[in-house]
PDB file of N, CA, C and O in Angstrom, chain B, residues numbered from 101:
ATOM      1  N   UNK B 101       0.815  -1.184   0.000  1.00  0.00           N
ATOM      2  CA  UNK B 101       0.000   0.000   0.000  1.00  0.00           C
ATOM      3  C   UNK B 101       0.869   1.263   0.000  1.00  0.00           C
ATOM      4  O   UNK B 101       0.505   2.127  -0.797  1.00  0.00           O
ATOM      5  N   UNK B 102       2.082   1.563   0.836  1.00  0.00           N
ATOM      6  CA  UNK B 102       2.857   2.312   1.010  1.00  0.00           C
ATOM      7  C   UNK B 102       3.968   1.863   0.218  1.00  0.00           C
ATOM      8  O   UNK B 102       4.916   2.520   0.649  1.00  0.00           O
ATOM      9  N   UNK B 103       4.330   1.209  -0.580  1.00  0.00           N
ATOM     10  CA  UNK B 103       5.518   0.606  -1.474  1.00  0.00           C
ATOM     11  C   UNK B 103       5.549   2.053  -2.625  1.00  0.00           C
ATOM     12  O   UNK B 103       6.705   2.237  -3.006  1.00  0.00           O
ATOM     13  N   UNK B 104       4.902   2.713  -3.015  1.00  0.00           N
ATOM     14  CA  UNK B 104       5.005   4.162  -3.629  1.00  0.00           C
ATOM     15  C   UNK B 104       6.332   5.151  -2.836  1.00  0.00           C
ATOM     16  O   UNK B 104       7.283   5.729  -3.363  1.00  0.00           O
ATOM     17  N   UNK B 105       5.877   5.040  -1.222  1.00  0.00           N
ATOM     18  CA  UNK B 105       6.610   5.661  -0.603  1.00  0.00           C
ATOM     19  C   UNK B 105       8.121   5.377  -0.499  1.00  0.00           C
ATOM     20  O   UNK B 105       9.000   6.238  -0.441  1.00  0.00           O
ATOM     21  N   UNK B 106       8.325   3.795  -0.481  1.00  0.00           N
ATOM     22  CA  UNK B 106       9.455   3.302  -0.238  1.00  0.00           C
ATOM     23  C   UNK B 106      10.660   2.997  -1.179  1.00  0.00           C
ATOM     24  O   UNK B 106      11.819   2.720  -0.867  1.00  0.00           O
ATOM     25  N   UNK B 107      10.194   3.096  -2.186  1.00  0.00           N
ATOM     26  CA  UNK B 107      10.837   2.891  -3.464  1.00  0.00           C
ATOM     27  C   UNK B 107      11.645   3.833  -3.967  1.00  0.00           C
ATOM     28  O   UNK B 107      11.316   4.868  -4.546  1.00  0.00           O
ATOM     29  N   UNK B 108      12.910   3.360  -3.678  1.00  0.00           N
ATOM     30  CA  UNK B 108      14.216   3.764  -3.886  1.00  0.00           C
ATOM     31  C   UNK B 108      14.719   4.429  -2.989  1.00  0.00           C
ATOM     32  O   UNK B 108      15.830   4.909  -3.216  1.00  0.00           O
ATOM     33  N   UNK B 109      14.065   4.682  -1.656  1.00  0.00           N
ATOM     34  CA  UNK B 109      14.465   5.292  -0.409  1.00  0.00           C
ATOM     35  C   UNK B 109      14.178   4.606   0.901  1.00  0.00           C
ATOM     36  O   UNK B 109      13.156   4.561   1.586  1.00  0.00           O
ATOM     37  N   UNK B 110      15.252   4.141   1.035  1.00  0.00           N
ATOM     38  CA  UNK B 110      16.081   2.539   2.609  1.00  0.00           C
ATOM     39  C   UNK B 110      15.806   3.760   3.793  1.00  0.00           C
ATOM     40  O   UNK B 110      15.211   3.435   4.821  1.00  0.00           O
ATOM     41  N   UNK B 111      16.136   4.776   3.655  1.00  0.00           N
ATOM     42  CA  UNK B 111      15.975   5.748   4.397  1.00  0.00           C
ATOM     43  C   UNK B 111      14.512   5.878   4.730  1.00  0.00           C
ATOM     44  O   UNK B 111      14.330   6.221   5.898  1.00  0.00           O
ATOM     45  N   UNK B 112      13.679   5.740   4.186  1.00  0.00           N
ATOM     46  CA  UNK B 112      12.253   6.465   4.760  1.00  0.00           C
ATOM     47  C   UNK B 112      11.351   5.444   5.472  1.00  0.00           C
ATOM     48  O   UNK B 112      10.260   5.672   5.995  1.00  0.00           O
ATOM     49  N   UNK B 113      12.103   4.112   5.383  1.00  0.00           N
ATOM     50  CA  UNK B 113      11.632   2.934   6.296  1.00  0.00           C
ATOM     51  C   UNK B 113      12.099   3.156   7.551  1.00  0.00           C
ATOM     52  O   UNK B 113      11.420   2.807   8.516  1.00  0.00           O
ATOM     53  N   UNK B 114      13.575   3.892   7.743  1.00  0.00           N
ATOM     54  CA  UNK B 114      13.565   3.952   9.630  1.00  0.00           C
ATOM     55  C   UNK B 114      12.481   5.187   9.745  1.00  0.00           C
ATOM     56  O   UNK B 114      11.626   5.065  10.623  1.00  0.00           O
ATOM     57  N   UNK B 115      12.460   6.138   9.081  1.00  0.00           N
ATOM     58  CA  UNK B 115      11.289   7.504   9.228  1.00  0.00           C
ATOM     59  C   UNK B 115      10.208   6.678   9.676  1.00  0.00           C
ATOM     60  O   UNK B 115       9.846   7.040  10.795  1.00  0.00           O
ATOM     61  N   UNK B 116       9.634   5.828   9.288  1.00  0.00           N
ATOM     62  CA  UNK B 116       8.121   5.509   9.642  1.00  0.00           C
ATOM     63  C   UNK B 116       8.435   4.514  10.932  1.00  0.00           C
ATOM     64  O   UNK B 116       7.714   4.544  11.930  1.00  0.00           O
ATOM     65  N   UNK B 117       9.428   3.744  10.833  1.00  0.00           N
ATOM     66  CA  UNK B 117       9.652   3.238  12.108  1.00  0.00           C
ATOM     67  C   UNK B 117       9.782   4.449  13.473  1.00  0.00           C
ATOM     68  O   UNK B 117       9.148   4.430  14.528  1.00  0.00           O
ATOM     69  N   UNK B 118      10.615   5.257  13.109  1.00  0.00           N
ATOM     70  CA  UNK B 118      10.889   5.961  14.172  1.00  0.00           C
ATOM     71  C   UNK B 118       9.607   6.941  14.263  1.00  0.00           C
ATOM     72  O   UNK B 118       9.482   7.479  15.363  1.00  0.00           O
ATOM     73  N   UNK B 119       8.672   7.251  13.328  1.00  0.00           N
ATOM     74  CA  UNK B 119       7.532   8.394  13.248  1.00  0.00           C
ATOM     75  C   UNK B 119       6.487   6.977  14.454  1.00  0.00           C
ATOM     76  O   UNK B 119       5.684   7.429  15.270  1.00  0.00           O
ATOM     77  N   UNK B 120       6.659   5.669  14.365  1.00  0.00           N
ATOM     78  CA  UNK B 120       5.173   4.775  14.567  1.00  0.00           C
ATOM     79  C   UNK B 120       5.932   4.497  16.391  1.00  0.00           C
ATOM     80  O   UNK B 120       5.162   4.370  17.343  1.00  0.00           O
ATOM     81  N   UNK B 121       7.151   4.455  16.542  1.00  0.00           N
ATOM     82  CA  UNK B 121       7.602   4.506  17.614  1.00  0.00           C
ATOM     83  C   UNK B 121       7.058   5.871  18.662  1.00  0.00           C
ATOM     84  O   UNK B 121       6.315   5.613  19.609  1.00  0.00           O
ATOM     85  N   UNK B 122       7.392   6.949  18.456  1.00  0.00           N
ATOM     86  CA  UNK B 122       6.835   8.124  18.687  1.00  0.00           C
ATOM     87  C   UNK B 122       5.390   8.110  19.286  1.00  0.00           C
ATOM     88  O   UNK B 122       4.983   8.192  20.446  1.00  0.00           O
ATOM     89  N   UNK B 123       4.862   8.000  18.275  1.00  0.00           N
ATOM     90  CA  UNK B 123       3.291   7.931  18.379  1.00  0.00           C
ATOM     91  C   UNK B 123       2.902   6.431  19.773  1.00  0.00           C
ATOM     92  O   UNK B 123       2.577   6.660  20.938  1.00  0.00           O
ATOM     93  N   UNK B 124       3.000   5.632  19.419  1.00  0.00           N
ATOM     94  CA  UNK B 124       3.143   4.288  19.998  1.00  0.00           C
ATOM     95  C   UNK B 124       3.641   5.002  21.730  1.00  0.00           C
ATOM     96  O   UNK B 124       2.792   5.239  22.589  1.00  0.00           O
ATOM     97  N   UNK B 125       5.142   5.239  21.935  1.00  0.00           N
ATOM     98  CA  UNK B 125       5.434   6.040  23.446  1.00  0.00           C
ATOM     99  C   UNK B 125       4.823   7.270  23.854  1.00  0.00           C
ATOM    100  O   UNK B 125       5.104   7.637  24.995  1.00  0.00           O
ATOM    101  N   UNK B 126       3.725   8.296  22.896  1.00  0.00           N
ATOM    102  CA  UNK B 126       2.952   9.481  23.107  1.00  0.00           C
ATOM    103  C   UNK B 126       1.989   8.671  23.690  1.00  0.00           C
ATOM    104  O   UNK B 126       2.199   8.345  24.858  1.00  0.00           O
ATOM    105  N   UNK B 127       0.635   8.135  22.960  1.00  0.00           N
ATOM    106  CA  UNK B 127       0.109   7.154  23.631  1.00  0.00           C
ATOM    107  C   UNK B 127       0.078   6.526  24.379  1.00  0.00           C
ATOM    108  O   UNK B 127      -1.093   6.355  24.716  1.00  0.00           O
ATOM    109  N   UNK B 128       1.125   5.671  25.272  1.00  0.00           N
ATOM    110  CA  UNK B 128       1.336   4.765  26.299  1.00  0.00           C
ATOM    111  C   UNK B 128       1.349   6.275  27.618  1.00  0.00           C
ATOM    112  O   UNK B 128       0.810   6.220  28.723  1.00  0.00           O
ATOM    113  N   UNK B 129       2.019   7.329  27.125  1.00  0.00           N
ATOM    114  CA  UNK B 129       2.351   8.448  27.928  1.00  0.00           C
ATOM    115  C   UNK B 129       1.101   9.062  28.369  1.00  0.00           C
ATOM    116  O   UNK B 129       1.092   9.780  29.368  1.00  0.00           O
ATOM    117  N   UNK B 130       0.045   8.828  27.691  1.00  0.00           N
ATOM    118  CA  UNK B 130      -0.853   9.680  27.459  1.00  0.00           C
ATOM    119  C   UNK B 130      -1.588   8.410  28.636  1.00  0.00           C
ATOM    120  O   UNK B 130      -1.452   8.561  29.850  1.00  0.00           O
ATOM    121  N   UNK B 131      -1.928   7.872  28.372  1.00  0.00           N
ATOM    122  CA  UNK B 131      -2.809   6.423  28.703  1.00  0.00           C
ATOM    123  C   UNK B 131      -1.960   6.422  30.370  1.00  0.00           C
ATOM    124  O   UNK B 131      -2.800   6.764  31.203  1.00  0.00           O
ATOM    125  N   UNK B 132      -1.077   6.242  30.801  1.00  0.00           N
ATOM    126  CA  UNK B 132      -0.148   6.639  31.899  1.00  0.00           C
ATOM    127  C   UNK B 132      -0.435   7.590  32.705  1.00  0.00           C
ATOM    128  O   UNK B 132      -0.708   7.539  33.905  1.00  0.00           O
ATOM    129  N   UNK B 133      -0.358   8.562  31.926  1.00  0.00           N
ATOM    130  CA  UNK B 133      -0.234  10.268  32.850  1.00  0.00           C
ATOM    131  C   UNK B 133      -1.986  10.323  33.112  1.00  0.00           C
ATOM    132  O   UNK B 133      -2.180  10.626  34.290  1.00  0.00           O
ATOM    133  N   UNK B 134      -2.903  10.180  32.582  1.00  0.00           N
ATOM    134  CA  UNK B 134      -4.109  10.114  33.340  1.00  0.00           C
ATOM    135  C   UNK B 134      -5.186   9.202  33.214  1.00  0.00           C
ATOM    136  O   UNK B 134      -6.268   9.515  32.716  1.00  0.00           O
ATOM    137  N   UNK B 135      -4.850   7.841  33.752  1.00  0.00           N
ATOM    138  CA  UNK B 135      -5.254   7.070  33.978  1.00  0.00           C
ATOM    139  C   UNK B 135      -4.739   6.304  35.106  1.00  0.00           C
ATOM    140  O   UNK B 135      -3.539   6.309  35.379  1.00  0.00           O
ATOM    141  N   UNK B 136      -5.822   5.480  35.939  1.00  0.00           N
ATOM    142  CA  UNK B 136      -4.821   4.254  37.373  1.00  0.00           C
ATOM    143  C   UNK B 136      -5.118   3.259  37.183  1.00  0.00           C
ATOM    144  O   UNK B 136      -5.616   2.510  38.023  1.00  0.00           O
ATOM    145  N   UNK B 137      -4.813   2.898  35.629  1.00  0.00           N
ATOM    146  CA  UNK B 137      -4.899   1.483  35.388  1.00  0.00           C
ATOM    147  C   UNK B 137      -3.718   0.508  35.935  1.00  0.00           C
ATOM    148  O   UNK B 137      -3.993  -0.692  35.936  1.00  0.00           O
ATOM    149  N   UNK B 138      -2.680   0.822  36.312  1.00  0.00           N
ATOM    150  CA  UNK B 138      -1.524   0.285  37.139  1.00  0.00           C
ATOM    151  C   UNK B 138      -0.990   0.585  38.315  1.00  0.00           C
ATOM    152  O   UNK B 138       0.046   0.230  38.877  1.00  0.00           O
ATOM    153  N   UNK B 139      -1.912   1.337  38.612  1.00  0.00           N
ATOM    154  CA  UNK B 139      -1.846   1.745  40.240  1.00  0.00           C
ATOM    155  C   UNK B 139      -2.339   0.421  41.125  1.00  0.00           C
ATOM    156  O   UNK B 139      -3.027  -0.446  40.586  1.00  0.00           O
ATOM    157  N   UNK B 140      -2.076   0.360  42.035  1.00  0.00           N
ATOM    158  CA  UNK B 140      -2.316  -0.631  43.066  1.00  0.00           C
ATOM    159  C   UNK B 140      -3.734  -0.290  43.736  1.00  0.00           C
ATOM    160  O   UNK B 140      -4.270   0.744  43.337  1.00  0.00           O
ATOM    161  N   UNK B 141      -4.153  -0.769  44.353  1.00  0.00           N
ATOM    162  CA  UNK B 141      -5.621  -0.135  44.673  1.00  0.00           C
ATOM    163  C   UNK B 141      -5.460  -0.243  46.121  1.00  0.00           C
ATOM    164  O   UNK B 141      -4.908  -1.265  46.527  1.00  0.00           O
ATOM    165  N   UNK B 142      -5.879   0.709  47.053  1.00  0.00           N
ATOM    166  CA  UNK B 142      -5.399   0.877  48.569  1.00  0.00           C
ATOM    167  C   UNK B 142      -6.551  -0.135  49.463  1.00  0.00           C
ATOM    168  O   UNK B 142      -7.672  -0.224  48.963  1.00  0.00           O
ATOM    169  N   UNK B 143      -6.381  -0.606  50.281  1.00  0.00           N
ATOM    170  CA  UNK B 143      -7.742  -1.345  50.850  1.00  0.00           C
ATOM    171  C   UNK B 143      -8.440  -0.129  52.153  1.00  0.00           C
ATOM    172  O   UNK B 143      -7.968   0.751  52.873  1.00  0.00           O
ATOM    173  N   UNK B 144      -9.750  -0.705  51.907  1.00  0.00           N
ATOM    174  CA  UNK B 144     -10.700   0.591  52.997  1.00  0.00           C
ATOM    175  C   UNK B 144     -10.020   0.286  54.179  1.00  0.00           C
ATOM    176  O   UNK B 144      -9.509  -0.820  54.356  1.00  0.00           O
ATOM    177  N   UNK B 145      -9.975   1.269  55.072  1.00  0.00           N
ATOM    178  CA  UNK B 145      -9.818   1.619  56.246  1.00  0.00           C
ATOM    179  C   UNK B 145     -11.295   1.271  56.949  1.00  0.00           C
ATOM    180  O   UNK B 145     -12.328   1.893  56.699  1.00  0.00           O
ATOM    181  N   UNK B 146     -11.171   0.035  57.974  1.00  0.00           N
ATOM    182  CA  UNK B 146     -12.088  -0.519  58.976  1.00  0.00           C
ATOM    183  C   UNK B 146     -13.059   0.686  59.925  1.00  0.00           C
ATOM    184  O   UNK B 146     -12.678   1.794  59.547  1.00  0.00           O
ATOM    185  N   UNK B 147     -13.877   0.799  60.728  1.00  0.00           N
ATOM    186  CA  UNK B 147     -14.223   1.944  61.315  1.00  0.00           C
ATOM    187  C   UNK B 147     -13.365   0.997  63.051  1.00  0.00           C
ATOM    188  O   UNK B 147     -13.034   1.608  64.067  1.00  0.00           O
ATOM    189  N   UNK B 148     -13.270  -0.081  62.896  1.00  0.00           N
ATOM    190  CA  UNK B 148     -12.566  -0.382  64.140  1.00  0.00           C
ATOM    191  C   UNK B 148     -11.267   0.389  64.196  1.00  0.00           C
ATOM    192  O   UNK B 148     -11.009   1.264  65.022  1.00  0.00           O
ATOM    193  N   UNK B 149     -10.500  -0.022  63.252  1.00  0.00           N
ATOM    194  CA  UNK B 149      -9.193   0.675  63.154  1.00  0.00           C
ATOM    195  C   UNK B 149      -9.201   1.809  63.013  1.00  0.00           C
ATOM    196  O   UNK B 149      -8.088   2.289  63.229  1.00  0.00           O
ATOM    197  N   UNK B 150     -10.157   2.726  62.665  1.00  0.00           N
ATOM    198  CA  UNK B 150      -9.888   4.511  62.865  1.00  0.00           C
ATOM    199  C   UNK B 150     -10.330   4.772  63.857  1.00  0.00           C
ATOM    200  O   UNK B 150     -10.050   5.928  64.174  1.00  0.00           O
ATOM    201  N   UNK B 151     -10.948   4.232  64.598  1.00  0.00           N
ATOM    202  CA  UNK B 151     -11.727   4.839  66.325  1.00  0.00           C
ATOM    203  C   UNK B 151     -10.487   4.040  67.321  1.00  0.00           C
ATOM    204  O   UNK B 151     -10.364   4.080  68.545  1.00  0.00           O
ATOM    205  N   UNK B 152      -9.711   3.375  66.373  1.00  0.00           N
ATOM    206  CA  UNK B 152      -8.727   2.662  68.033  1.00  0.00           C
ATOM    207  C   UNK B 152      -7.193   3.897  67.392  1.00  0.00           C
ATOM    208  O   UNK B 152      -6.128   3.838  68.006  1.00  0.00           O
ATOM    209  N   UNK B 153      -7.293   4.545  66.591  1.00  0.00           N
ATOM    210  CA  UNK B 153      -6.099   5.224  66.408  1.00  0.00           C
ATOM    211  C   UNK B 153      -5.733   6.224  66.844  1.00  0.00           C
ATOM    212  O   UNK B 153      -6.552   7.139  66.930  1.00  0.00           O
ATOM    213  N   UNK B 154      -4.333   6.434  67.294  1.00  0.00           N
ATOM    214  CA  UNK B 154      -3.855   7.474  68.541  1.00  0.00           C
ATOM    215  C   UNK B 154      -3.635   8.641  67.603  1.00  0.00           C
ATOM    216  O   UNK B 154      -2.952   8.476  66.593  1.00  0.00           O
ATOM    217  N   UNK B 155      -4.270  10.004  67.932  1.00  0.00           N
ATOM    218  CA  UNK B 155      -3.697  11.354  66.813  1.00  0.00           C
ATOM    219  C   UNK B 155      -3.436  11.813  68.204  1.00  0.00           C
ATOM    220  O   UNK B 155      -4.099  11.862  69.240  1.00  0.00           O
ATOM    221  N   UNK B 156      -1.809  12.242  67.727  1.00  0.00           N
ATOM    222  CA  UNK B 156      -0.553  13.484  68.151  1.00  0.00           C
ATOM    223  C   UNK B 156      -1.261  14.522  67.921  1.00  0.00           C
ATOM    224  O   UNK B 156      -2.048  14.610  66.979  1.00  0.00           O
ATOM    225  N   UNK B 157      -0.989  15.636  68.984  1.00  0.00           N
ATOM    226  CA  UNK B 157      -1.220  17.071  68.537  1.00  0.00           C
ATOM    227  C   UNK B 157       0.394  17.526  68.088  1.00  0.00           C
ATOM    228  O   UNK B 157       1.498  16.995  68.215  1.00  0.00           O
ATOM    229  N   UNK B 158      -0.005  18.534  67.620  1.00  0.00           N
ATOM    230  CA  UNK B 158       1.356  19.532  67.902  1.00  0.00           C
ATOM    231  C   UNK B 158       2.566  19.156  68.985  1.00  0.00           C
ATOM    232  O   UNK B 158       2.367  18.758  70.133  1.00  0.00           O
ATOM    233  N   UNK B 159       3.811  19.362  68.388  1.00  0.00           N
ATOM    234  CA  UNK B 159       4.714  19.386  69.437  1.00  0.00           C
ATOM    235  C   UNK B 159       4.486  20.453  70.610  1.00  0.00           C
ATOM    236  O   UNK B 159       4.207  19.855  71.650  1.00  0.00           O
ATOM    237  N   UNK B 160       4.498  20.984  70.673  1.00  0.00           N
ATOM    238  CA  UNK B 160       3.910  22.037  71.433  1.00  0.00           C
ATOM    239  C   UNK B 160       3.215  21.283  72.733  1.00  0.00           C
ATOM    240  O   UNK B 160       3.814  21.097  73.793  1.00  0.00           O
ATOM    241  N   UNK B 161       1.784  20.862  72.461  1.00  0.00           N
ATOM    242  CA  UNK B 161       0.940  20.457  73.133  1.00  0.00           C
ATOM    243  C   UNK B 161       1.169  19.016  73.949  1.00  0.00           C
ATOM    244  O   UNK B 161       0.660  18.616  74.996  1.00  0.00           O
ATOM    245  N   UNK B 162       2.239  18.333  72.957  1.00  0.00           N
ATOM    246  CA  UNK B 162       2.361  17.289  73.100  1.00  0.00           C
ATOM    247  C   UNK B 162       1.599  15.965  73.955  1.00  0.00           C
ATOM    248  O   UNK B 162       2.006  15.351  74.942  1.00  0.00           O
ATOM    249  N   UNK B 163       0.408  15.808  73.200  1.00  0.00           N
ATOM    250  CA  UNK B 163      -0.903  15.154  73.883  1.00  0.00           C
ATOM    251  C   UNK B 163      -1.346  13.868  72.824  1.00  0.00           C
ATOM    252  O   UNK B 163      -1.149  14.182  71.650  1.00  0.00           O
ATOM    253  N   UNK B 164      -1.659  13.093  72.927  1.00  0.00           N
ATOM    254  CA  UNK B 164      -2.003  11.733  72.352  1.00  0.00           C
ATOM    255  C   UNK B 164      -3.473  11.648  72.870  1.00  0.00           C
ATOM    256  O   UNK B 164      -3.700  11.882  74.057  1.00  0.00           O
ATOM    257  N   UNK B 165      -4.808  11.210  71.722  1.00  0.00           N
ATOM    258  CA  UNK B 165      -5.881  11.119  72.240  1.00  0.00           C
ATOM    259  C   UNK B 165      -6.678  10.015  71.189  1.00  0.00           C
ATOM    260  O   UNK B 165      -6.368   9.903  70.003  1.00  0.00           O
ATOM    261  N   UNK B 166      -7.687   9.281  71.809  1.00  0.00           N
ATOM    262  CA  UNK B 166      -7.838   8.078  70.904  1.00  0.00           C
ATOM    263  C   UNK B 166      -8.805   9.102  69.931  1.00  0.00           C
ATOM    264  O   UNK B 166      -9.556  10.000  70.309  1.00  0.00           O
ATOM    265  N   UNK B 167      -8.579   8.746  68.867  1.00  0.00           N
ATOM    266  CA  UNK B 167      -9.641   9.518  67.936  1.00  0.00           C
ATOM    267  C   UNK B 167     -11.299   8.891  68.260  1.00  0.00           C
ATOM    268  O   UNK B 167     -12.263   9.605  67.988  1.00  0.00           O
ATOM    269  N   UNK B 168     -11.417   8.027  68.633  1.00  0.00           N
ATOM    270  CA  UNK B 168     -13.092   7.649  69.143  1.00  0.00           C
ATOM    271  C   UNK B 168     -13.663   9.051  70.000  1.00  0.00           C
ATOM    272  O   UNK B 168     -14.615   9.769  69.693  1.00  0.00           O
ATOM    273  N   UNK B 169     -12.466   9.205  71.519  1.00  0.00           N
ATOM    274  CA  UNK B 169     -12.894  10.613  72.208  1.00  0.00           C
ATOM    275  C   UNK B 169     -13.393  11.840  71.513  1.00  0.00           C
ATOM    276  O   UNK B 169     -14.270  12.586  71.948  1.00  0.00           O
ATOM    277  N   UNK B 170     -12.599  11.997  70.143  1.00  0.00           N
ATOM    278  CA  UNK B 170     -13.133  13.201  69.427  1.00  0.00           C
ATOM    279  C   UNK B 170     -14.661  13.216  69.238  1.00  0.00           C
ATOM    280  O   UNK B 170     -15.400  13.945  69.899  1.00  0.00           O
ATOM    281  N   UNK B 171     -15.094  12.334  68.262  1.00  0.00           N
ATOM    282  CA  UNK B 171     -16.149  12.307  67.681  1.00  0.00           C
ATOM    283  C   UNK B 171     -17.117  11.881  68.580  1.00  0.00           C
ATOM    284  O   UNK B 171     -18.189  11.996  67.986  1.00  0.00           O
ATOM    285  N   UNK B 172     -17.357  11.340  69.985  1.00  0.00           N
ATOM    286  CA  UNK B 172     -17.780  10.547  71.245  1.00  0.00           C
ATOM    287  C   UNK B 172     -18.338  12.013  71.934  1.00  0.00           C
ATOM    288  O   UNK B 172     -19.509  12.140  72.292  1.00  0.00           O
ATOM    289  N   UNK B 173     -17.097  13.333  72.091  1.00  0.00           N
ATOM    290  CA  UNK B 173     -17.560  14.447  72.451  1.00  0.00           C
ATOM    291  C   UNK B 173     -18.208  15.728  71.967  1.00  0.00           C
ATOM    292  O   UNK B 173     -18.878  16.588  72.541  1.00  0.00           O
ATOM    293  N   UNK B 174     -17.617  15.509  70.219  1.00  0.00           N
ATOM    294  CA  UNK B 174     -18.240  16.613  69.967  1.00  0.00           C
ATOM    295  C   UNK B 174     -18.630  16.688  68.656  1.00  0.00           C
ATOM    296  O   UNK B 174     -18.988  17.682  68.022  1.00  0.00           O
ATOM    297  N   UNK B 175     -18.501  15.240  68.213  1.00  0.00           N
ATOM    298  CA  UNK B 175     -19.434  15.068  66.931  1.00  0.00           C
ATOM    299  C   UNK B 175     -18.366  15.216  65.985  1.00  0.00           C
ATOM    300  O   UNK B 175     -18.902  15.432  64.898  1.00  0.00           O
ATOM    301  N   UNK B 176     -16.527  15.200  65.807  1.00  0.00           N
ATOM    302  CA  UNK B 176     -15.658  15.496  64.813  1.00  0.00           C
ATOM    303  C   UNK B 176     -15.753  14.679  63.828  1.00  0.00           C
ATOM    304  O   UNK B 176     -16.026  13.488  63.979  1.00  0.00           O
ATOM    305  N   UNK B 177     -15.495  15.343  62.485  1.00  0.00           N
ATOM    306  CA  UNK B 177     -14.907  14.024  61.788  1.00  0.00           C
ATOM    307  C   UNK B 177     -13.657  14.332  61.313  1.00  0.00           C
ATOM    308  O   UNK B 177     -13.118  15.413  61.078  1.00  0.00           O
ATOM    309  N   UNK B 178     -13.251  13.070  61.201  1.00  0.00           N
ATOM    310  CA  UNK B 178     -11.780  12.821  60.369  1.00  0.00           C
ATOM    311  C   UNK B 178     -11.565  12.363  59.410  1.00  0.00           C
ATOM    312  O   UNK B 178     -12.329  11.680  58.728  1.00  0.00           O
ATOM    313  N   UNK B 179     -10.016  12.790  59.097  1.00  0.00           N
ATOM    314  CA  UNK B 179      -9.867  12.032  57.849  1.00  0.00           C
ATOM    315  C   UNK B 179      -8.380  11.801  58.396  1.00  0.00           C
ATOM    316  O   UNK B 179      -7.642  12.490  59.100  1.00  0.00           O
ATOM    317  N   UNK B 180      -8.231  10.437  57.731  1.00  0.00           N
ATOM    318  CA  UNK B 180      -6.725   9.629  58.114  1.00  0.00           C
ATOM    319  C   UNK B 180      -6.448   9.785  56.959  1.00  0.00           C
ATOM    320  O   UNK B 180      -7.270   9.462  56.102  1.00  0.00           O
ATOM    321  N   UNK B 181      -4.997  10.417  56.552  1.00  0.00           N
ATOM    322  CA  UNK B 181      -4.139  10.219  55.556  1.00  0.00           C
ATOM    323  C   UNK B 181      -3.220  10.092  56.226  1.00  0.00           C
ATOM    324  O   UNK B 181      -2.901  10.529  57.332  1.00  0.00           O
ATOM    325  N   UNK B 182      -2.285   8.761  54.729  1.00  0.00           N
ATOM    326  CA  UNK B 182      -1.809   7.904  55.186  1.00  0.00           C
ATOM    327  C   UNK B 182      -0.070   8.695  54.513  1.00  0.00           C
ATOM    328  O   UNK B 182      -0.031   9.065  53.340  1.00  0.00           O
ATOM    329  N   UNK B 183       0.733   8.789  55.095  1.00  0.00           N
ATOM    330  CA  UNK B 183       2.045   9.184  54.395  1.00  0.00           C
ATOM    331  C   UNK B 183       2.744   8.072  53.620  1.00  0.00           C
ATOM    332  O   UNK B 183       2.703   6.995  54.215  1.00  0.00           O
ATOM    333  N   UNK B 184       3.452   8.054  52.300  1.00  0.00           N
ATOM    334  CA  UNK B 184       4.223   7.256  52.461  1.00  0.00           C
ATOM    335  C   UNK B 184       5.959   7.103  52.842  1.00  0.00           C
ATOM    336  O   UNK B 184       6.915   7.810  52.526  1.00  0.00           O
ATOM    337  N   UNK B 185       5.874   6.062  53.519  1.00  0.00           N
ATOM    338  CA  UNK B 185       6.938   5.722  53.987  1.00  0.00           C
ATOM    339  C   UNK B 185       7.508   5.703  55.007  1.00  0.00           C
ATOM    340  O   UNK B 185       8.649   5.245  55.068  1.00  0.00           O
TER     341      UNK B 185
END
């Protein structure tokens, strides 16, 4: 179909190789950068395990309190984020 193109030029076969390469790593880049199809998937957080978890205040204050007390006294909610590493 493309043999018009190729004829008499060895040269314009790496061009389309290297033009279909391009395109081929734009795509994968593209499909990558916003999508979490290879992301790992995190598992839910229990409501046992967030009411038995100790939140630090400030150095400052330096106080440890079960997060159940929060929400037990005054109706808080939370959110646990998780750092990595």
């Amino acid at each position: 179909m493309l043999s018009f193109l190729l004829e008499g030029e060895p040269l314009s076969l790496s061009v389309w190789s290297v033009g279909l390469c391009v395109l081929v790593v734009w795509l994968a880049g593209l499909i990558l950068a916003n999508t979490d199809l290879f992301l790992t998937k995190s598992a839910p957080s229990t409501l046992e395990h967030l009411e038995n978890m100790e939140l630090k205040s400030t150095p400052a204050a330096d106080k440890t309190v079960k997060a159940r007390s929060l929400w037990e006294k005054t109706g808080a909610v939370l959110m646990a984020v998780r750092r990595p590493g």
